[in-house]
C-alpha positions in Angstrom: -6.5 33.2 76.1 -2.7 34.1 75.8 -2.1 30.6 77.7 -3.9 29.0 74.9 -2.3 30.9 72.4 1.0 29.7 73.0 -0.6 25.7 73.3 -1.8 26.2 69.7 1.6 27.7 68.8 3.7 25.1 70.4 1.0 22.2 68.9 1.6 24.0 65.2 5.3 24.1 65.7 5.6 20.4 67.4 3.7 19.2 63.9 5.5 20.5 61.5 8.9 19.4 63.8 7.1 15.9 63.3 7.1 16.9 59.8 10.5 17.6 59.3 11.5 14.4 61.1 9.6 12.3 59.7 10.3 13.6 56.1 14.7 13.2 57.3 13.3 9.5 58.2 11.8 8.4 54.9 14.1 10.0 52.7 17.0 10.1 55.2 20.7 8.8 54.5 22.2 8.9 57.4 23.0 5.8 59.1 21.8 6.7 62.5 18.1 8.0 61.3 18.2 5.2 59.5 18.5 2.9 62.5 16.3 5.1 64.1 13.8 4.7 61.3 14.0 0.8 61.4 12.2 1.2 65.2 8.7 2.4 63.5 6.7 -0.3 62.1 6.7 -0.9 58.4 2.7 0.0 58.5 3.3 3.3 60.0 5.5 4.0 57.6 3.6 3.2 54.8 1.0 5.1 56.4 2.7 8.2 56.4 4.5 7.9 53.1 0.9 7.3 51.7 -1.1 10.2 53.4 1.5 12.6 54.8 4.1 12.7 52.9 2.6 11.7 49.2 3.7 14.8 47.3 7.5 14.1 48.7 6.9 10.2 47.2 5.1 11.2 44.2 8.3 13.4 43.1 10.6 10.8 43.7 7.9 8.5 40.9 8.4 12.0 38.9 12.0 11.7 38.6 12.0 8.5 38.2 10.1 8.6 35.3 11.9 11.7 33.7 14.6 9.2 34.0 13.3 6.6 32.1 11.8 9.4 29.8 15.3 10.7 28.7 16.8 7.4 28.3 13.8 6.1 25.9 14.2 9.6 24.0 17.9 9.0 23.7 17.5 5.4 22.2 14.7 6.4 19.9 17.0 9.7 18.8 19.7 6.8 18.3 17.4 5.0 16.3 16.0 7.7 13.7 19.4 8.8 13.1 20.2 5.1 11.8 17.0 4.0 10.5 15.8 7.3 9.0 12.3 7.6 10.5 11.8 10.6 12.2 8.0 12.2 12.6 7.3 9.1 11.1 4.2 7.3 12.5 2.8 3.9 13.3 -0.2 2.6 10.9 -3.0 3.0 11.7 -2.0 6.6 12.7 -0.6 8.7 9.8 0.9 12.3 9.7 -2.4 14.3 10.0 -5.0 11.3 10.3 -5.8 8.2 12.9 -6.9 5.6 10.4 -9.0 2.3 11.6 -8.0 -1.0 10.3 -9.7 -4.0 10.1 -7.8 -7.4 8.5 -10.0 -10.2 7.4 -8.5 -13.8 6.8 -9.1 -15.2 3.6 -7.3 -18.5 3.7 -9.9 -20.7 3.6 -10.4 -20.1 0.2 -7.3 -21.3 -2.3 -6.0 -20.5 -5.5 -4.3 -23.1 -7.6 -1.3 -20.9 -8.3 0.8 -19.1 -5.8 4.3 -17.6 -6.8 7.6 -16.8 -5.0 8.8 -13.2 -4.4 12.2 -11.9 -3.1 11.6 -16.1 -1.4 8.4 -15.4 0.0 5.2 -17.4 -1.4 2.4 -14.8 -2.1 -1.4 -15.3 -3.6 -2.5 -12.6 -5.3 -6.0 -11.5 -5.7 -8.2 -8.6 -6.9 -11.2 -6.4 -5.8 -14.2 -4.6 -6.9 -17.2 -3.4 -6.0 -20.5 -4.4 -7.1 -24.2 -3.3 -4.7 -23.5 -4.1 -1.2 -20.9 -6.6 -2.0 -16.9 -7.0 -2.4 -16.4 -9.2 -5.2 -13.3 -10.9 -4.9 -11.2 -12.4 -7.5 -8.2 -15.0 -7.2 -5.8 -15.7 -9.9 -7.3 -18.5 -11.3 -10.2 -17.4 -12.0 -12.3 -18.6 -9.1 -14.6 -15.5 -8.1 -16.4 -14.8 -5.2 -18.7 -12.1 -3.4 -18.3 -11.0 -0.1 -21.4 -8.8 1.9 -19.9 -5.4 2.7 -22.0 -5.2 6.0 -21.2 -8.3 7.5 -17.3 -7.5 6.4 -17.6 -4.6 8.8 -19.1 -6.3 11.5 -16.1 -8.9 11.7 -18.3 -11.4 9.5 -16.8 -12.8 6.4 -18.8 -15.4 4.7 -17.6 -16.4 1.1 -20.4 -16.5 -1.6 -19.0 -18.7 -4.7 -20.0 -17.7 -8.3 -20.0 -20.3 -10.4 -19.0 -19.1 -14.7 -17.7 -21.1 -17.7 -14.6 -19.8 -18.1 -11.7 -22.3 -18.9 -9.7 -23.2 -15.2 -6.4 -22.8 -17.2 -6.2 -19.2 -16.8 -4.3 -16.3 -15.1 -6.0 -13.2 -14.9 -4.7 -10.0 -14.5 -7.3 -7.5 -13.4 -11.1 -7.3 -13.4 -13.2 -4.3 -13.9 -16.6 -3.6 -13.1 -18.8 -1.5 -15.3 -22.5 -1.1 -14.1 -24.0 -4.3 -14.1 -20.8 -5.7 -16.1 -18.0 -7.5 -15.0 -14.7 -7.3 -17.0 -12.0 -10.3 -16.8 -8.6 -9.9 -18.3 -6.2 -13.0 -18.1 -3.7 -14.8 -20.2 -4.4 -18.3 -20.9 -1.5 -21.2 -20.2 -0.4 -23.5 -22.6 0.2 -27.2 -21.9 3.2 -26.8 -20.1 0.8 -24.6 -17.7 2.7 -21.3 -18.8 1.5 -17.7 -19.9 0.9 -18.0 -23.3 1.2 -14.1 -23.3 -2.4 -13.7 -25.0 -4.4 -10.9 -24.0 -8.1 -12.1 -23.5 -11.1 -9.7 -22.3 -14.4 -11.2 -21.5 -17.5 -9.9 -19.8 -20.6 -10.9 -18.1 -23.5 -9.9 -16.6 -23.1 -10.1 -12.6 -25.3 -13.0 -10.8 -25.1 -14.2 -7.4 -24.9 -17.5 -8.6 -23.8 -18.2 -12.1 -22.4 -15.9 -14.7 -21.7 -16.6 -18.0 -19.3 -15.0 -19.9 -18.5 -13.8 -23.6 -15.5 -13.0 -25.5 -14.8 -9.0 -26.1 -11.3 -9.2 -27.3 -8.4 -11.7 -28.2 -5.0 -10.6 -29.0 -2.4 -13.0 -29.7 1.0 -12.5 -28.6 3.6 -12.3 -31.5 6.6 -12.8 -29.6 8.0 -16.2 -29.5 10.4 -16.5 -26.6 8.5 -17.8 -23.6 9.9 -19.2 -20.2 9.6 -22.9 -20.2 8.1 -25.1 -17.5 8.9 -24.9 -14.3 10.6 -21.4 -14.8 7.4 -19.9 -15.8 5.7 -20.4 -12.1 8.1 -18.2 -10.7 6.1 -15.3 -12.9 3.1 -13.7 -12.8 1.6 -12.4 -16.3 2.7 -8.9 -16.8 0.5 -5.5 -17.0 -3.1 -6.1 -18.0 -4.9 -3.8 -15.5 -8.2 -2.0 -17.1 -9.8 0.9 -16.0 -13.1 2.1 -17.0 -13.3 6.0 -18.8 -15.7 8.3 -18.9 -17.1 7.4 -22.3 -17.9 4.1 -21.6 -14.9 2.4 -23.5 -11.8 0.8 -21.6 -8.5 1.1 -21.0 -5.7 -1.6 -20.3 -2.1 -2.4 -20.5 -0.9 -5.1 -22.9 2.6 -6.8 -23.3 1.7 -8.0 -26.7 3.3 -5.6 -28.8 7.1 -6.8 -30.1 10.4 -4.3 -29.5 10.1 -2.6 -32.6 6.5 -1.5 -32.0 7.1 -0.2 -28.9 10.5 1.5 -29.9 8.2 3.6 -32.5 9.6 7.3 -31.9 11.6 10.3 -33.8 14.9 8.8 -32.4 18.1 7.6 -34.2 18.9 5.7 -31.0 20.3 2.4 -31.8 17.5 -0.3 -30.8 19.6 -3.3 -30.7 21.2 -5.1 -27.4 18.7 -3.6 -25.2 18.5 -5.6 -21.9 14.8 -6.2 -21.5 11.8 -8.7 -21.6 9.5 -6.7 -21.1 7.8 -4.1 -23.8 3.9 -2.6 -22.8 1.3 -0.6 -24.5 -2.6 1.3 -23.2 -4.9 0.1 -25.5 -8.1 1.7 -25.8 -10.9 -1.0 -25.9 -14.3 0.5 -27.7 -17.2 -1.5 -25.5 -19.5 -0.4 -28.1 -18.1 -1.4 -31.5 -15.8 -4.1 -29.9 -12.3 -2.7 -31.5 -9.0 -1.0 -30.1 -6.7 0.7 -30.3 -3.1 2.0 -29.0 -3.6 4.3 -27.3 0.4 4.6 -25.8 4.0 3.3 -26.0 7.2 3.1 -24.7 5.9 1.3 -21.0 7.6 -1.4 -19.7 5.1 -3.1 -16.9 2.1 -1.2 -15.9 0.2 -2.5 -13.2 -2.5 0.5 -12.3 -4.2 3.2 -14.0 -7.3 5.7 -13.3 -9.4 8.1 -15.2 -9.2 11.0 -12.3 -13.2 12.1 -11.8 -12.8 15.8 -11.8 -9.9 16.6 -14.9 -10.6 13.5 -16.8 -6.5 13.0 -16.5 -6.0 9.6 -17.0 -2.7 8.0 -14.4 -0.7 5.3 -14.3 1.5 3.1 -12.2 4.7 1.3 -14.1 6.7 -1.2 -12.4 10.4 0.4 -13.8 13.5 -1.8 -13.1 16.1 -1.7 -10.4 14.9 1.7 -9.4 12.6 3.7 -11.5 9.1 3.0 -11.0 7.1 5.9 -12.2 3.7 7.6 -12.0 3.1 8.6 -15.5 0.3 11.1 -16.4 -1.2 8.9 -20.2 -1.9 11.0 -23.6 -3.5 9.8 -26.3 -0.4 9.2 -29.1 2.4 10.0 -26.6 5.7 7.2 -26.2 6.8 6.9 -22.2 10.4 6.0 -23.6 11.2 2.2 -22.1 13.3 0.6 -23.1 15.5 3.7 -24.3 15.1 5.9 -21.2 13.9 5.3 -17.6 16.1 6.7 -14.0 16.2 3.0 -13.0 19.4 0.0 -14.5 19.5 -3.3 -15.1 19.7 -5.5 -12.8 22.9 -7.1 -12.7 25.0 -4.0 -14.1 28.0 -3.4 -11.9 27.9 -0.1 -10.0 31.4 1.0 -11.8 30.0 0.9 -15.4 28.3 4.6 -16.9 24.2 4.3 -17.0 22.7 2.1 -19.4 19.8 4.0 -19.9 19.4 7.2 -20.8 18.4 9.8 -18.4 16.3 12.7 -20.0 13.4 11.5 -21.5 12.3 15.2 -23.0 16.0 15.3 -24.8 14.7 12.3 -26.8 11.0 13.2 -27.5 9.7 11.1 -24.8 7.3 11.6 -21.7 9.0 12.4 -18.4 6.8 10.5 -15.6 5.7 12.6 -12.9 7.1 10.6 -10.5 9.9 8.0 -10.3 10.6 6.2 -7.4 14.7 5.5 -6.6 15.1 2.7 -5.5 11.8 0.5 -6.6 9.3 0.4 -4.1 7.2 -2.2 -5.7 4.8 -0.2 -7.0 1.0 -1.5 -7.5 -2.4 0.3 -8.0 -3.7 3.9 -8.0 -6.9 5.1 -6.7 -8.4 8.3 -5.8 -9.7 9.2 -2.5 -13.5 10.0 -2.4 -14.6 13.1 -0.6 -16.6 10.9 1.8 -13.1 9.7 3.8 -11.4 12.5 5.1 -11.6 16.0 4.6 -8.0 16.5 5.4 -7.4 13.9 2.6 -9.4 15.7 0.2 -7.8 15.4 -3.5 -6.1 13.0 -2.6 -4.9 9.3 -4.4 -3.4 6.5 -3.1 -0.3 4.1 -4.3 -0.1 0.9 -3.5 3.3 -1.1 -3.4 4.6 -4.8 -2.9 8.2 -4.6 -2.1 7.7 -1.5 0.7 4.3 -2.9 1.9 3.5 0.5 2.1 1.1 3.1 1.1 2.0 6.4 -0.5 -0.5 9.2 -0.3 0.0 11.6 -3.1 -1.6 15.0 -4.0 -1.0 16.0 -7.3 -1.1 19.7 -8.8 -3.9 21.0 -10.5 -2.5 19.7 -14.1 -1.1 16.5 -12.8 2.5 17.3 -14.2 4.0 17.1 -10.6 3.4 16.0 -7.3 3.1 18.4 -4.4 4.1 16.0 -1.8 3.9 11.9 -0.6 3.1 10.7 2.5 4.8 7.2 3.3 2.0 5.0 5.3 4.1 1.6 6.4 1.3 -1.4 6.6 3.8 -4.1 6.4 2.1 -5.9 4.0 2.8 -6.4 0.0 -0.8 -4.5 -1.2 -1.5 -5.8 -4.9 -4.9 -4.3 -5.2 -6.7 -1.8 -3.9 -10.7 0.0 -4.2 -12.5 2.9 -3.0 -16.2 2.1 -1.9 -17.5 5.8 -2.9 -21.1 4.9 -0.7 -19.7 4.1 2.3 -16.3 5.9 2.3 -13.7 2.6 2.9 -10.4 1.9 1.2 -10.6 -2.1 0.4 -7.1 -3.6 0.2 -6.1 -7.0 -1.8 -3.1 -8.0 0.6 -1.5 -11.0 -0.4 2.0 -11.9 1.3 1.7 -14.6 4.7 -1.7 -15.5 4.9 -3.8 -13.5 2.5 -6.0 -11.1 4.1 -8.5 -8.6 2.8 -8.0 -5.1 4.6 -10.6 -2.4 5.5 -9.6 1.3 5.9 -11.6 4.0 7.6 -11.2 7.3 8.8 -11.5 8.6 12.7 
């Protein structure tokens, strides 16, 4: 027994001399283990790297990689100190939220205008929601109907609905209403630019025809207009409609002149402002067919919502270099443009005082909300149905073109500030957007490259 003993013991002791060797020999830098490594075959080697002496090999791969782990972390510090995006993430995953994201092409159908923006040809387009379908809208006037279902199961067949509108139009929003659709569009003159009419027809919805009737014409009193081809370089202004919860409707107008829109308590001087652009809300009655003004002192609004719980009524406002605001709309109240607004004029050197005046309370205006500096482009508001996320709850989202982003905002319980925005980088200029409350999906009217309709859903 003791003879055996010491057998084992000099077998255990022989092994884990083997051991020691043969770890000296694979990890060895000596130059005569080396040459005495060279003598085994490669397969042995292999062998033993493989089976005996993994966890030695693996830590080497684990060092390796902690390597290349420091260096990445290094160049991506590097790179959030210069380009400012640190616990930023990468769409579809947001702060809090993975998001899902599916892009349909709609090239195959073609609107007769297209414009140029910062040198980039886009095609707008607008969305709504009627039954089980997306119905689709191009600036022209050409309307179509898309099936929701098929949309989501990577299927998008176009459904044309024919309607008797005139095909020299640009319209500016549509809004539907029940069984109702609502068109808003500016008609062109023979030189094919806006006119700067305001004109509201509606329709019953039909699969395949719709015809349509005249709600409301405003004519534009304003007699400088861009002349042919300048004008295709611009898109009509404001014009977006939302419906409130008595039944009437809401929209922007650029109709009204300077002095209308300058109507305030002020003894500011009103001459020599640099602008073009002037906007009122009108309140449409669907009942009675009349309007009225409902607010002053915008510049370019190119969203607005009637929030479902408060009744608070929001708007987006294109500002100008710098200054694009959320605005919370009262009945009577003036917004201030062109008097006050936190953005310039372009073209003003960066040496000269501010144009514009800063504090819109000082002179009996509305302070926004919100204003973003610099511009991001902004485009449309929508809330965020309970159905999508709980973590996004109360939520709205704000579209924009130049940033090709979207901006999740919360606002506080009276809507007189913003408790915080969430930056959501898509990469694409968003020009309209809708919430299907029935089956919980953000729709998204991207129009930049090749015009694509987007699909947002939640994890």
């Amino acid at each position: 027994m003791v003879i055996l003993k010491k057998i084992f013991l000099f077998l255990i002791f022989l092994f884990l001399c083997s051991l020691f060797i043969g770890f000296e020999l694979i990890n060895t830098k000596n130059e005569n283990l080396i040459k005495l490594k060279r003598l085994f075959p490669d397969e042995f080697k292999t062998f033993l790297k493989k089976n005996i002496f993994i966890v030695s090999d693996l830590r080497k791969q684990i060092d390796q990689l902690n390597d290349q782990n420091s260096s990445y972390e290094k160049i991506l510090l590097e790179f959030e100190k210069k380009s400012d995006v640190a616990n930023e993430k990468i769409f579809p995953e947001t702060q809090f939220l993975q998001l899902n994201f599916i892009n349909h092409d709609i090239t195959k159908i073609k609107s007769k205008f297209n414009y140029k923006r910062y040198g980039e040809v886009v095609e707008p387009f607008y969305v709504d929601i009627w039954k089980d379908f997306l119905v689709l809208t191009l600036k022209d006037g050409q309307i179509y109907l898309l099936n929701k279902n098929s949309l989501l199961n990577n299927q998008i067949k176009f459904s044309k609905i024919d309607h008797d509108l005139n095909n020299s139009i640009e319209v500016t929003d549509i809004l539907i209403l029940g069984k109702k659709i609502y068109i808003m569009f500016t008609d062109k003159n023979l030189e094919k630019c806006n006119s700067g009419n305001i004109n509201l027809y509606s329709a019953d919805l039909d699969k395949n025809n719709i015809k349509f009737h005249k709600e409301l014409f405003i004519k534009k009193d304003i007699k400088e207009n861009l002349k042919f081809p300048s004008c295709l370089d611009y898109g009509a202004t404001a014009g977006k409609m939302t419906g409130l919860n008595d039944g009437n409707i809401l929209f922007s107008s650029t109709v009204w002149d300077k002095d209308k829109n300058l109507n305030n308590d002020t003894d500011l001087d009103k001459k020599g402002l640099i602008t073009n652009k002037y906007a009122s809300f009108i309140k449409f009655d669907t009942s009675n067919k009349t309007y009225e003004i409902f607010s002053n002192g915008h510049r370019n609004p190119i969203g607005v919502l009637q929030d479902s719980k408060s009744g608070n009524i929001i708007s987006t406002e294109h500002g100008p270099r710098g200054g694009d605001e959320i605005n919370k709309i009262v009945n009577g109240k003036n917004y201030g443009w062109p008097i006050v607004s936190y953005g310039e004029p372009y073209g003003v050197p960066y040496k000269e005082p501010y144009y514009y005046k800063k504090d819109h309370t000082k002179f009996n205006f509305e302070e926004p909300i919100y204003s973003f500096i610099p511009s991001i482009g902004i485009s449309e508001i929508i809330e965020i149905g309970e159905k999508f996320s709980e973590k996004w709850k109360n939520n709205f989202l704000v579209g924009s073109l130049k940033k090709r982003s979207l901006y999740r905002v919360e606002f506080n319980k009276n809507f007189t500030k913003i408790n915080f925005i969430e930056k959501i980088y898509l990469g694409r200029r968003i020009r309209d957007m809708v919430y299907d409350y029935e089956l919980g999906l953000i729709f998204l009217a991207l129009e930049d490259g090749k015009p694509s309709l987007g699909i947002i859903s939640a994890n």
